[in-house]
C-alpha positions in Angstrom: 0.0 0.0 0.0 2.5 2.1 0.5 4.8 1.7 -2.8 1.2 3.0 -4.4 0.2 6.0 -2.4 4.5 6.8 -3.2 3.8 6.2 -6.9 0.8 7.8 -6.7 2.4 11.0 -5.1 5.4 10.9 -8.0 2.6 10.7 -10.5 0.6 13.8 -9.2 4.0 15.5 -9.2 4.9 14.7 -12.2 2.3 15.9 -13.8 2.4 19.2 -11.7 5.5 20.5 -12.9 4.9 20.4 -16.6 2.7 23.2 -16.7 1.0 25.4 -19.9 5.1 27.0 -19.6 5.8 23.9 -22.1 4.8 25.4 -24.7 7.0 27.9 -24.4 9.8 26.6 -26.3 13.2 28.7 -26.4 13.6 29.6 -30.3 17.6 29.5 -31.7 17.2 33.0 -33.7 19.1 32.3 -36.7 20.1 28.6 -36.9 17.4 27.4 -38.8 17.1 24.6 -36.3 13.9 23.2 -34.2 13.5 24.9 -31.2 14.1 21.5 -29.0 17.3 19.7 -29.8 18.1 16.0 -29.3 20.6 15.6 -26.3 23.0 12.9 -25.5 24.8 13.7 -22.3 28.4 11.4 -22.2 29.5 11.4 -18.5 33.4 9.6 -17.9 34.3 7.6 -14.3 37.1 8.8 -12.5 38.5 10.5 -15.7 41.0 13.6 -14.1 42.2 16.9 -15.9 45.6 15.0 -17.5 43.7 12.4 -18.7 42.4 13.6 -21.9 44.6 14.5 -25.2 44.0 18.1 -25.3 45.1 18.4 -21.6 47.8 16.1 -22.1 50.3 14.4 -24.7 50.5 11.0 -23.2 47.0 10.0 -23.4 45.4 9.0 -27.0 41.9 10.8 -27.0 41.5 11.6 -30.4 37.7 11.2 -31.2 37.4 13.8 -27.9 39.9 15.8 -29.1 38.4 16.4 -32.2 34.9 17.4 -30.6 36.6 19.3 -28.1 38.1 21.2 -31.0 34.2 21.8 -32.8 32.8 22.6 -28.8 32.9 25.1 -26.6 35.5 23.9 -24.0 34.4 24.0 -20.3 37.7 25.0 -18.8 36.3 25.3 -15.3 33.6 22.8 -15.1 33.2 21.6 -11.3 31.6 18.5 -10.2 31.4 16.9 -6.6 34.4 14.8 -5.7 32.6 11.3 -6.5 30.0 9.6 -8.4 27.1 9.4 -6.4 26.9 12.8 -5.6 27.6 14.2 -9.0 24.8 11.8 -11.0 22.7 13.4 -8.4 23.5 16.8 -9.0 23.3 16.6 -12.6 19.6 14.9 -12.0 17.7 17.2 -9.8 20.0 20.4 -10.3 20.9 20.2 -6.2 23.6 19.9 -4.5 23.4 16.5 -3.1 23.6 17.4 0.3 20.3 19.0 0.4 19.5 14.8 -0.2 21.7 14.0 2.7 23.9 12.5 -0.1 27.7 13.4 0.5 29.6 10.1 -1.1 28.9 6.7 -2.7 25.4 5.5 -1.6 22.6 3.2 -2.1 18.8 2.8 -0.4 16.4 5.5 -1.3 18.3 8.8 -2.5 15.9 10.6 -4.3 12.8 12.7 -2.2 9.0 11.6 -2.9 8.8 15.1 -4.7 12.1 15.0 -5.9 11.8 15.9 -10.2 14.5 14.0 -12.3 16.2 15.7 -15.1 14.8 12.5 -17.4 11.3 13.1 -15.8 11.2 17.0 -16.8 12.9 16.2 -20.3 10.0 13.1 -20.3 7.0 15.7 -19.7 8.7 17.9 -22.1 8.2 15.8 -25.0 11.4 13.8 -24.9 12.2 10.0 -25.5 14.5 9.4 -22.4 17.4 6.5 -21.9 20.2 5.7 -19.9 23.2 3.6 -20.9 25.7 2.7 -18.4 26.1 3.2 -14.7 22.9 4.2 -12.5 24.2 4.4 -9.0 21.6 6.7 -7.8 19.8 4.2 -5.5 19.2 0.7 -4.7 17.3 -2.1 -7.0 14.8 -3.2 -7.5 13.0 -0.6 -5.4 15.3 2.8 -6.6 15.9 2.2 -10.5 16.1 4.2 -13.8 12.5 3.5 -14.9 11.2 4.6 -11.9 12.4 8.1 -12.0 11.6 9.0 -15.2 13.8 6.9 -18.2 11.9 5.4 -20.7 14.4 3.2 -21.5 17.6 1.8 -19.2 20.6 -0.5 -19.9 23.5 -0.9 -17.7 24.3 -1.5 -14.4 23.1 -0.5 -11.2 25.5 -0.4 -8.7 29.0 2.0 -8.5 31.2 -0.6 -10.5 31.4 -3.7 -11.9 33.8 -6.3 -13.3 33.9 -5.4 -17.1 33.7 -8.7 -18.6 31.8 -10.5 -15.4 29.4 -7.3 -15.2 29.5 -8.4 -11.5 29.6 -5.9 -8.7 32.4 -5.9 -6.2 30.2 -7.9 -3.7 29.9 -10.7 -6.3 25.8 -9.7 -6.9 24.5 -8.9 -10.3 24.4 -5.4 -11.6 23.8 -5.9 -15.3 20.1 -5.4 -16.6 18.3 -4.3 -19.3 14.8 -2.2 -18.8 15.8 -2.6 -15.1 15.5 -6.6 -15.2 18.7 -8.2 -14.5 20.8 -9.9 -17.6 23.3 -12.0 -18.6 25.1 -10.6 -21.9 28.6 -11.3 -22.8 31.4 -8.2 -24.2 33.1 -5.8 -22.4 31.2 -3.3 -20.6 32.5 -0.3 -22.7 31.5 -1.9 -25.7 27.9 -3.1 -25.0 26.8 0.8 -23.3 28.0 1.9 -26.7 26.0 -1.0 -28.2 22.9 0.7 -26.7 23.2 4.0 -27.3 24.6 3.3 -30.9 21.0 1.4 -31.5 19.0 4.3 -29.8 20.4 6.8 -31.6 20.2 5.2 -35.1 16.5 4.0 -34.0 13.3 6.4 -35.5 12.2 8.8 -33.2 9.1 11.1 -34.1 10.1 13.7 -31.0 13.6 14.6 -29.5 14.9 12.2 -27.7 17.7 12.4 -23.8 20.2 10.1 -24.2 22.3 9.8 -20.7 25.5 7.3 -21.7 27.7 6.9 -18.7 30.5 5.0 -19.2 32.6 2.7 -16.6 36.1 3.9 -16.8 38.6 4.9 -15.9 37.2 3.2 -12.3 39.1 0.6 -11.1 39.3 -2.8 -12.1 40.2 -2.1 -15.5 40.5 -5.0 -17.5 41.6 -4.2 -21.3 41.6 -6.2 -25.0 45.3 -6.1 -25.4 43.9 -3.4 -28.8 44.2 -0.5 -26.8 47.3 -1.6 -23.7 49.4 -2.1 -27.0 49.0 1.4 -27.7 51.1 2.9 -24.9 54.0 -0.2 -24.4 57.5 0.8 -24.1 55.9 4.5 -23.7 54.2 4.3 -19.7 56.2 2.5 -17.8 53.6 1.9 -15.0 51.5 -1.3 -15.8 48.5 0.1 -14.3 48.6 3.5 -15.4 48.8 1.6 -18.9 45.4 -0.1 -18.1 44.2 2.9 -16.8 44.9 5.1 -20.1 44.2 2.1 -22.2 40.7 2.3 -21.1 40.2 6.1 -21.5 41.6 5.1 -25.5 39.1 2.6 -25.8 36.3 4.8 -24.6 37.4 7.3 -26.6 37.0 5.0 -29.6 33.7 4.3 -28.4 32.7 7.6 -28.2 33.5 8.3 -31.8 31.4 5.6 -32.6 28.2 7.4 -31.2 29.1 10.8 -33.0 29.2 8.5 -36.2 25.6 7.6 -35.7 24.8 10.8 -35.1 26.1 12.0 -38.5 24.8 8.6 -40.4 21.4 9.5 -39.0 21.3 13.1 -40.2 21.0 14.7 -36.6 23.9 16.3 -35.8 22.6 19.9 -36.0 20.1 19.5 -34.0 21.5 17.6 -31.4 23.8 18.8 -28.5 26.5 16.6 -26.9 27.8 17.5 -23.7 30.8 15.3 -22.5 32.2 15.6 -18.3 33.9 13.6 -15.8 32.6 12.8 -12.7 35.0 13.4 -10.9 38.6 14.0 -10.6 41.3 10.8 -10.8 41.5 8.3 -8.4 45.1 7.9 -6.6 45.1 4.0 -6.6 43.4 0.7 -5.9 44.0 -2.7 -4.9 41.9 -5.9 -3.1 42.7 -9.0 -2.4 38.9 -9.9 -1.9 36.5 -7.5 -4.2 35.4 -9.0 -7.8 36.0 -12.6 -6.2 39.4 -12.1 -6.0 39.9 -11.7 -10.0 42.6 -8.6 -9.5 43.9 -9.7 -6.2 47.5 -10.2 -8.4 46.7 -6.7 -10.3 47.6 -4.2 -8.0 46.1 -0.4 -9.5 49.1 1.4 -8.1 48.7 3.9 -10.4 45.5 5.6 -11.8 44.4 8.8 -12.8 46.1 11.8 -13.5 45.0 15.1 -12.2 48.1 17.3 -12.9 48.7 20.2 -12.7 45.3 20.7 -9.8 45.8 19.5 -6.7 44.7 16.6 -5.1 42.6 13.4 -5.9 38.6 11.8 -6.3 37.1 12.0 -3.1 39.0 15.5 -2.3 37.6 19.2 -2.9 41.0 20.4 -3.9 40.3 21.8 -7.8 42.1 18.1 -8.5 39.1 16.4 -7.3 36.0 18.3 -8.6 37.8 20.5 -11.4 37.0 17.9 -14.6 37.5 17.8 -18.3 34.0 19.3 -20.1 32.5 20.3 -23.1 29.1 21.1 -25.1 28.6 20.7 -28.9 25.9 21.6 -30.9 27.3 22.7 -34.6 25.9 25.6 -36.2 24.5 27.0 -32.6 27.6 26.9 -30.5 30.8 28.5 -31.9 33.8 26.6 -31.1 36.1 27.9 -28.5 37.1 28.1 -24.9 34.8 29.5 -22.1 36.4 30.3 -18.4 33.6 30.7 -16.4 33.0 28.6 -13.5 30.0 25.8 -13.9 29.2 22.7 -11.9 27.1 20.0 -12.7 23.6 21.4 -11.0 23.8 24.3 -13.9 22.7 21.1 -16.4 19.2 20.5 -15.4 18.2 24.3 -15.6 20.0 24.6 -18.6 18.8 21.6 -20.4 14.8 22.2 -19.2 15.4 26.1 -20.2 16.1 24.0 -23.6 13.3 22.0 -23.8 11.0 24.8 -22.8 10.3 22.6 -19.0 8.6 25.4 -16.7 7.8 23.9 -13.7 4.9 25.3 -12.2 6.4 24.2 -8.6 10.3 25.2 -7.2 12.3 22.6 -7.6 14.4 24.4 -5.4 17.5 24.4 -7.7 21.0 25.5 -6.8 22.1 25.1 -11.0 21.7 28.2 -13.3 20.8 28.3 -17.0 24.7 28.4 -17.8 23.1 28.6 -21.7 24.4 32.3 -22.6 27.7 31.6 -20.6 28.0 28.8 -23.1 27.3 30.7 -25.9 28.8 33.4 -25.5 31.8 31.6 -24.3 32.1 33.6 -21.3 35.3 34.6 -19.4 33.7 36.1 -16.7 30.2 35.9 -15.1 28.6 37.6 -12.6 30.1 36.5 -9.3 28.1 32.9 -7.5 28.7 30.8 -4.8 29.7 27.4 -5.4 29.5 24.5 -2.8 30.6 20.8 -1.7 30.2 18.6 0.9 32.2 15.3 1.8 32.0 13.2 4.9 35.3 15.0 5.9 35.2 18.2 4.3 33.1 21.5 2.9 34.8 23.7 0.1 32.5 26.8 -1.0 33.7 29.0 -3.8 32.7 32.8 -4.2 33.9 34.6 -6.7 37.8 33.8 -7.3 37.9 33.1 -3.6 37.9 29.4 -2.8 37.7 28.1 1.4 38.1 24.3 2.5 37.3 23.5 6.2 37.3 20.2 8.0 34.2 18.7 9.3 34.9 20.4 12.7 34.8 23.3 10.9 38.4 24.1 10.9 40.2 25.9 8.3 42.0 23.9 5.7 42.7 26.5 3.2 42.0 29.8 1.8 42.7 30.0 -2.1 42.7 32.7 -4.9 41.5 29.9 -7.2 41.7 32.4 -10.2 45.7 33.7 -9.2 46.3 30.3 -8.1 44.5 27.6 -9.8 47.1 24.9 -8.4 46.2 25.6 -4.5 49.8 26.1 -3.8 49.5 29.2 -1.6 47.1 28.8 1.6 46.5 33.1 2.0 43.9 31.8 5.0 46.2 33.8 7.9 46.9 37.3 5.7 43.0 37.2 4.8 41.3 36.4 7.6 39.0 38.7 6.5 38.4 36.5 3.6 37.6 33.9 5.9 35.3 34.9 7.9 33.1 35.7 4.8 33.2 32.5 3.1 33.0 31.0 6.7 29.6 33.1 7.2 28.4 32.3 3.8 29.3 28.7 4.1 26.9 28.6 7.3 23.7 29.8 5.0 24.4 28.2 2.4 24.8 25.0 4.1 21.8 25.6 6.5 19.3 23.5 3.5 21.4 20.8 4.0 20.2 17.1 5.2 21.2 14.6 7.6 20.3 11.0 6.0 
């Protein structure tokens, strides 16, 4: 009885928040284009700054790079330090805090009222599907279908083996339509399968395409095609596998674009590729994936160079990402400096689809849209925030504070001056300080105990 009065209550919502505003679509002056373009949002695991071509000459990227190259560059695109949080920011626009999420979790994230990016896009006319990782709650009860996908392939949980498809516990994780599944082929390959078929499949309104791939996340397990690529040049094994893997997505990647251009979509369809976080240091279990990479140490992962830090951190190393948005003949190709983090999405991509909710969804994201079109350097000055089990970081302006979870002062950072965190100005600006301190109390006060 009560999974129906809950459904019951996300159905009432659901249809609360699309509203007459829908028909208010946002009209591209001058690109001859329909007003509501197809979007296919590429999210990377555990992918750091270095560990893309553009940012880096030892990692084969060139499908990205080329994009990158034909996009508007996201050159300070934040995210939260790991996966969890981040899927849930792009999804409901929020900071995941205000869901009392602040790492890796499972159960029942989401609120009752809570409104999914896929369920606005869904009420907005859209075909919606998700290939890859979910990790935004716990099956059977907390799965894509059930907050607003039409369509889901993938797995559930954080990661999984890429050939078993089995999570670290040994359960099953692999499903299709969420209904569990045995399939064969390596995990990179068959989410590319999927969104390969959905894109090339006929769609009589605009479709949401999430595709979030596995890697780099530990284990990495490669076809010896892409390790061969970087022999005798990487001299760690693991940073081989880990590189290898971030090739063979790459590949992957390209392959989607492809269909894309085969199906005669491509200007009118905007691709936006992130991270989800910063590079992981290293990995290593003796137990985990029944024991298959108990002889395989990860001693070497990502590679976050030159920002400080590591996944899991809120140095810039851990939520500062690789990021860009392409939509040809709307979005001139270049670089934009303003700061954006992944909340900005939902706004932006319901501002797109012409989504007015009739009730506040209480967002903390922006409609980024004219920053991204007009390839700002500067914006208007905003506050930025994360939340970890150990540490807060909140970012005003060029002025970036990190406290402990006593509440004790990390670091005070000129983020702009001194993108690489190397000078801590926290005791000749305590003036500084005690702003972002004040402002971190309010903005943290709509935060959530789970």
């Amino acid at each position: 009885m009560a999974d129906k009065q809950y459904l019951n209550r996300r159905e009432f919502l659901r249809a609360a928040v699309v509203g007459a505003g829908a028909a208010l679509v946002p009209v591209m002056a001058g690109t001859g284009q329909r007003a509501k373009p197809n979007i296919i949002f590429i999210i990377a695991d555990d992918m750091g700054w270095a560990d893309i071509g553009y940012h880096s000459s030892e990692v084969l990227t060139p499908n990205l790079d080329k994009l990158a190259k034909q996009s508007v560059r996201l050159e300070r695109h934040y995210v939260m330090p790991t996966c969890t949080p981040t899927r849930i920011g792009l999804m409901t626009g929020r900071y995941p805090s205000r869901l009392g999420v602040l790492s890796p979790a499972y159960g029942n994230i989401f609120d009752e009222d809570s409104v999914t990016l896929a369920q606005a896009l869904r009420d907005s006319g859209y075909t919606t599907s998700i290939s890859g990782k979910w990790h935004m709650g716990s099956p059977p009860e907390c799965t894509p279908l059930k907050y607003g996908f039409d369509t889901s392939y993938g797995y559930f949980h954080g990661q999984i083996d890429p050939y078993t498809h089995l999570y670290k516990t040994g359960v099953r994780s692999w499903h299709r339509n969420d209904q569990y599944l045995d399939e064969e082929g390596h995990a990179t390959d068959l989410i590319t399968d999927e969104a390969v078929r959905i894109v090339e499949s006929d769609h009589d309104k605009p479709f949401f395409l999430y595709v979030a791939y596995s890697v780099p996340h530990y284990p990495l397990d490669e076809p010896n095609e892409w390790t061969a690529k970087y022999e005798g040049k990487i001299e760690s094994r693991s940073r081989r596998w880990d590189v290898a893997s971030i090739t063979h997505m790459d590949a992957e990647i390209g392959r989607i674009i492809d269909a894309v251009d085969r199906k005669g979509i491509r200007e009118n369809t905007l691709i936006a590729f992130v991270s989800d976080n910063g590079g992981q240091k290293s990995w290593h279990s003796e137990t985990q994936y029944k024991g298959r990479y108990a002889d395989k140490p990860h001693d070497v992962l990502g590679d976050n160079r030159p920002l400080r830090g590591w996944k899991g951190e809120v140095y810039e190393g851990g939520i500062r990402v690789p990021a860009m948005a392409n939509w040809p003949g709307v979005l001139e190709p270049g670089t934009m400096l303003a700061p954006v983090h992944i909340v900005d999405w939902m706004p932006t991509f319901c501002k797109l689809a012409g989504h007015w909710p009739r009730t506040d969804l209480k967002w903390d994201g922006k409609d980024i849209w004219p920053l991204i079109q007009n390839k700002a350097a500067h914006a208007k000055p905003r506050t930025l925030y994360w939340k970890t089990p150990g540490a807060q970081a909140i970012r005003h302006g060029d002025w970036k504070l990190i406290v402990n979870k006593q509440q004790k002062v990390v670091g005070l950072f000129d983020v702009l001056a001194d993108p690489y965190e190397e000078n801590d100005m926290a005791q000749r600006r305590p003036d500084r300080v005690s702003d972002l301190k004040r402002l971190l109390t309010e903005v943290s006060a709509d935060d959530r105990e789970r």
